[in-house]
DRENMI-32742 format. One record per residue (C-alpha): residue number from 1; residue in three letters; x, y, z. Coordinates in steps of 0.2 Angstrom, whole numbers, plus 5000, padded with zeros to 4 digits. Layout:
# residues N
R volo mardren   px   py   pz
R  NUM     ala    X    Y    Z
...
***
This chain:
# residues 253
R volo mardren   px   py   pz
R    1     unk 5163 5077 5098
R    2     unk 5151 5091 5100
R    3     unk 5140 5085 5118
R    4     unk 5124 5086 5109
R    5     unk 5112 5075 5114
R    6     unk 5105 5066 5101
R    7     unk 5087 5063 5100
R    8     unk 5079 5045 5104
R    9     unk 5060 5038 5106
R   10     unk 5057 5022 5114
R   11     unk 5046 5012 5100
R   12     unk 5028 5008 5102
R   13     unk 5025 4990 5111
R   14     unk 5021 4984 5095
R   15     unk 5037 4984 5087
R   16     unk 5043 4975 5076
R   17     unk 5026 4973 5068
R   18     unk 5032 4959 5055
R   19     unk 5039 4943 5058
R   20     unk 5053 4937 5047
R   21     unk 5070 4932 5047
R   22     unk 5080 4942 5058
R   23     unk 5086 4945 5077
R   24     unk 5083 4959 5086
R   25     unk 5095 4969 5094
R   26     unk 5098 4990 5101
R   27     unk 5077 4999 5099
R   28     unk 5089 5015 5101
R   29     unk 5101 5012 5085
R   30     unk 5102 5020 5071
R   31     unk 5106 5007 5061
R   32     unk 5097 4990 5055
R   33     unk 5105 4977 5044
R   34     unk 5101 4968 5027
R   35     unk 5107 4953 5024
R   36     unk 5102 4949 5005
R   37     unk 5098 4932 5002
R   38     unk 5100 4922 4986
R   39     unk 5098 4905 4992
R   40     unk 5085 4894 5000
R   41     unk 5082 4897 5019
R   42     unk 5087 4879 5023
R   43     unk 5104 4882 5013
R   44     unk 5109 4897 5022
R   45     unk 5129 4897 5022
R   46     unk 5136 4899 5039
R   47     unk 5144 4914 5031
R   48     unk 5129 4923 5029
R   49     unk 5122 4919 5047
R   50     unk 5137 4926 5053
R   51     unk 5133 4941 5046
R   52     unk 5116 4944 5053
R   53     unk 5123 4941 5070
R   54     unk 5138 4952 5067
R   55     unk 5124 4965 5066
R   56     unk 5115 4965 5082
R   57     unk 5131 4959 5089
R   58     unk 5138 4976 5085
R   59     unk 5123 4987 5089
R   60     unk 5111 4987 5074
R   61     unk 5093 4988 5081
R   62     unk 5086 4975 5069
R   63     unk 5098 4963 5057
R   64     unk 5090 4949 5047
R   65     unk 5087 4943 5026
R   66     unk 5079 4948 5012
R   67     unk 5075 4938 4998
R   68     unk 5061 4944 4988
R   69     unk 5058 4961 4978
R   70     unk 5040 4963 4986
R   71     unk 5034 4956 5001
R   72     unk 5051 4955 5009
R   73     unk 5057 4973 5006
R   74     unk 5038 4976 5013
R   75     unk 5040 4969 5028
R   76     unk 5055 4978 5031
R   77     unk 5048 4996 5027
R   78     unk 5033 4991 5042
R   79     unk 5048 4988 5051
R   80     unk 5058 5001 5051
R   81     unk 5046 5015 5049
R   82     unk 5040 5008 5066
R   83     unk 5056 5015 5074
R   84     unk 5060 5033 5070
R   85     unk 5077 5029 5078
R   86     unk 5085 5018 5063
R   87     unk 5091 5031 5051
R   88     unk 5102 5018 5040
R   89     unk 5100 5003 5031
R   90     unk 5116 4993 5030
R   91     unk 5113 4981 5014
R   92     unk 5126 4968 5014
R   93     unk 5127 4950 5007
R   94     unk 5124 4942 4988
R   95     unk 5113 4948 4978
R   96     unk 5101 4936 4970
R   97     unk 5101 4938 4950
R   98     unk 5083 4931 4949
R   99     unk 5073 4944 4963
R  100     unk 5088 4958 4964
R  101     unk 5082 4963 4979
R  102     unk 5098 4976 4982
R  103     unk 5096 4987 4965
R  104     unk 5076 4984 4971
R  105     unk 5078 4996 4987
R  106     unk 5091 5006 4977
R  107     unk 5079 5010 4967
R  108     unk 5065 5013 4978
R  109     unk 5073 5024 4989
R  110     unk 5082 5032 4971
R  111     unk 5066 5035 4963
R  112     unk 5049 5028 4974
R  113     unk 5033 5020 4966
R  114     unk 5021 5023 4952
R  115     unk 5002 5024 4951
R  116     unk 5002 5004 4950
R  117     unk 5016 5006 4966
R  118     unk 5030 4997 4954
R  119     unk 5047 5001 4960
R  120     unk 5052 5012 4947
R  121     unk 5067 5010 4939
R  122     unk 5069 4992 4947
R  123     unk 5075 4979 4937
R  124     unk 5065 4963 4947
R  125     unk 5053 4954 4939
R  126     unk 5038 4957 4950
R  127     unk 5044 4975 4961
R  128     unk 5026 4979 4966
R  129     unk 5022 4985 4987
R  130     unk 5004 4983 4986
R  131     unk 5000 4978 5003
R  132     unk 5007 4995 5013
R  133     unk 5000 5014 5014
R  134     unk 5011 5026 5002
R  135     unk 5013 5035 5016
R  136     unk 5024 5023 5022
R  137     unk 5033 5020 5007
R  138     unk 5038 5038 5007
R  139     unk 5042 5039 5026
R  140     unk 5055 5023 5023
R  141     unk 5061 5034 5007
R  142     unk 5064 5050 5021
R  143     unk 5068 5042 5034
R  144     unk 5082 5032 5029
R  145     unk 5099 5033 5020
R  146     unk 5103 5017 5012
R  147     unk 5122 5011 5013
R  148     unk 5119 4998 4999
R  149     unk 5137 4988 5002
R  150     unk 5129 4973 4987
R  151     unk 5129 4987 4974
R  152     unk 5149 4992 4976
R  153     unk 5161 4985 4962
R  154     unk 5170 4977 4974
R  155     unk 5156 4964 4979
R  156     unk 5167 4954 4991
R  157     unk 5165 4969 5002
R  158     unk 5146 4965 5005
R  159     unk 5153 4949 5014
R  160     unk 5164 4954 5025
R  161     unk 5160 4955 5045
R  162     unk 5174 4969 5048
R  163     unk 5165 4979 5034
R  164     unk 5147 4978 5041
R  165     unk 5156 4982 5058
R  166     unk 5165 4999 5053
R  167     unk 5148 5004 5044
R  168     unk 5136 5001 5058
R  169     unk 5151 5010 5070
R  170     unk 5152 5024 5059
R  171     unk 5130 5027 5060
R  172     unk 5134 5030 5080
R  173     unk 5147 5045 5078
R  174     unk 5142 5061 5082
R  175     unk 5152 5069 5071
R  176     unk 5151 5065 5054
R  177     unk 5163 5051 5048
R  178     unk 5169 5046 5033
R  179     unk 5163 5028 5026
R  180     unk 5169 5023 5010
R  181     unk 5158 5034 4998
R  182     unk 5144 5038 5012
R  183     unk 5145 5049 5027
R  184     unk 5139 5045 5042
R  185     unk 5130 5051 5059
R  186     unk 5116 5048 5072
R  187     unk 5105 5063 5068
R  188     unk 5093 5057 5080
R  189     unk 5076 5048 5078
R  190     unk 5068 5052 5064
R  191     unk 5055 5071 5069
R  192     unk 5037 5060 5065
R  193     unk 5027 5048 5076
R  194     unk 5032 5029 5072
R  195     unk 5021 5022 5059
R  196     unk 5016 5005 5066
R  197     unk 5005 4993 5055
R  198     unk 5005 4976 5048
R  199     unk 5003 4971 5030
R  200     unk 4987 4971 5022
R  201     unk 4984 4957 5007
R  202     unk 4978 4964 4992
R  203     unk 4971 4947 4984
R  204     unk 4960 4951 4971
R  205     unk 4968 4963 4957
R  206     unk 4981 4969 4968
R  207     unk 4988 4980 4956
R  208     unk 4972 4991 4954
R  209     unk 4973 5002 4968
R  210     unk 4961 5015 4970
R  211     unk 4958 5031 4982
R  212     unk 4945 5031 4995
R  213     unk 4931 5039 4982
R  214     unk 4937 5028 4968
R  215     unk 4932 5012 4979
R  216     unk 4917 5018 4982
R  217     unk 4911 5022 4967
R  218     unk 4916 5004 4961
R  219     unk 4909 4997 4975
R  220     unk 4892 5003 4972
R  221     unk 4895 4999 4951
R  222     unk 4898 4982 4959
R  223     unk 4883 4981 4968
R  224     unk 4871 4988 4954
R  225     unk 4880 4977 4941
R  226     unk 4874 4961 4955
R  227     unk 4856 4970 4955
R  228     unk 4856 4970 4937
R  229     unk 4860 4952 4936
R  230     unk 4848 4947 4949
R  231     unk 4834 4955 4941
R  232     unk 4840 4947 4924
R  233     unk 4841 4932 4931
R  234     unk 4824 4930 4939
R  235     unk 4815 4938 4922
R  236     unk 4822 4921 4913
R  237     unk 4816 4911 4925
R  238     unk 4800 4919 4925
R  239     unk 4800 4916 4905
R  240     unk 4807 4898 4906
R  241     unk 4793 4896 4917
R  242     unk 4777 4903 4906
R  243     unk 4785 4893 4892
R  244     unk 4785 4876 4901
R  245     unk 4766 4881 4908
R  246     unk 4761 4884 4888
R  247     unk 4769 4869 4885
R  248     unk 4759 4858 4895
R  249     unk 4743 4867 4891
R  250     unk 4746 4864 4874
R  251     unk 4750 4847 4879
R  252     unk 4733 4844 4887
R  253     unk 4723 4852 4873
***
């Protein structure tokens, strides 16, 4: 062991900022725990609740599910780029062959968004994070190193308690350790202010999504095009009116 103190940062008061499924354990780890999901939340195996409590019973700061492709892996980036100090993400469980949650944050963290924030290079049917700031998708890329356990060939591995154990063991060590085909350290919180936020819906066209200039300028397009439709629509009125009036003057002549 060297002695060298490791960097923590107590997070904001707001922390976590989503609700979900999960518990809450050490603010200071350097680890949190993904539990992929790939049944319903009333048929949750006990198996699989063991597993999210293995977590925080072993010193992961948050430990909980995922189960979607979008709004799920959104909440858990508001999450963790809320606490510089988790600098893994120990993803353990079943994948789900519908929402493939797992290769989704592979892929994310592998290869980011594109200009419509797809996942790219995810295989989900609907990989879209439209309701968070790119710059916190790209905080969660840097800030985090993903120990995807769901992905292994061995996929009973994911399931094990002992596995997710040793993992969240080995983000402690000073020294790096060997895990499998990852190594593993606390380096510390992350060097950046926590990024603390909530989602924001995107209902309407959610996957145009424009810069600050660009939604102003369709903002006032908008508006003139409501102007435009106003005016037209007063100017038949207006004709609809003079026609009726010549009608009746006809009709009284």
């Amino acid at each position: 062991m060297s002695g060298k103190k490791i960097l923590k940062v107590p997070p904001p008061p707001e922390y976590p900022p989503e609700e979900g499924s999960y518990l809450r354990g050490n603010d200071f780890s350097p680890a949190a725990v993904c539990v992929l999901l790939h049944t319903f939340y009333d048929k949750i195996p006990d198996w699989m609740q063991a597993l999210v409590k293995v977590g925080v019973e072993n010193g992961a700061a948050l430990s909980g599910y995922l189960q979607t492709e979008n709004i799920g892996v959104e909440k858990i980036i508001c999450n963790i780029v809320a606490n510089p100090n988790i600098r893994y993400l120990i993803v353990c469980g079943v994948e789900s062959m519908g929402h493939q949650p797992g290769q989704t944050l592979q892929a994310l963290v592998d290869n980011g968004v594109d200009d419509k924030r797809r996942i790219i290079g995810a295989k989900a049917p609907t990989p879209y994070l439209y309701n968070i700031p790119l710059e916190a998708i790209e905080r969660f890329r840097k800030q985090i190193t993903l120990v995807n356990l769901a992905l292994l060939e061995d996929v009973t591995l994911a399931r094990k308690p002992e596995v997710i154990k040793e993992a969240i063991r080995c983000c402690y060590q000073e020294e790096p350790t060997n895990f499998m085909q990852w190594t593993l350290y606390d380096p510390g919180a992350y060097p950046a202010e926590p990024m603390c936020f909530k989602i924001t819906w995107r209902i309407e066209r959610p996957w145009a999504v424009f810069s600050e200039k660009e939604e102003e300028v369709l903002k006032k397009t908008v508006e003139a095009a409501k102007k435009e439709s106003e005016k037209e629509r007063r100017r038949k009125e207006a004709e609809e009116l003079l026609e009726l009036l010549g009608v009746r003057r006809n009709g009284k002549g």
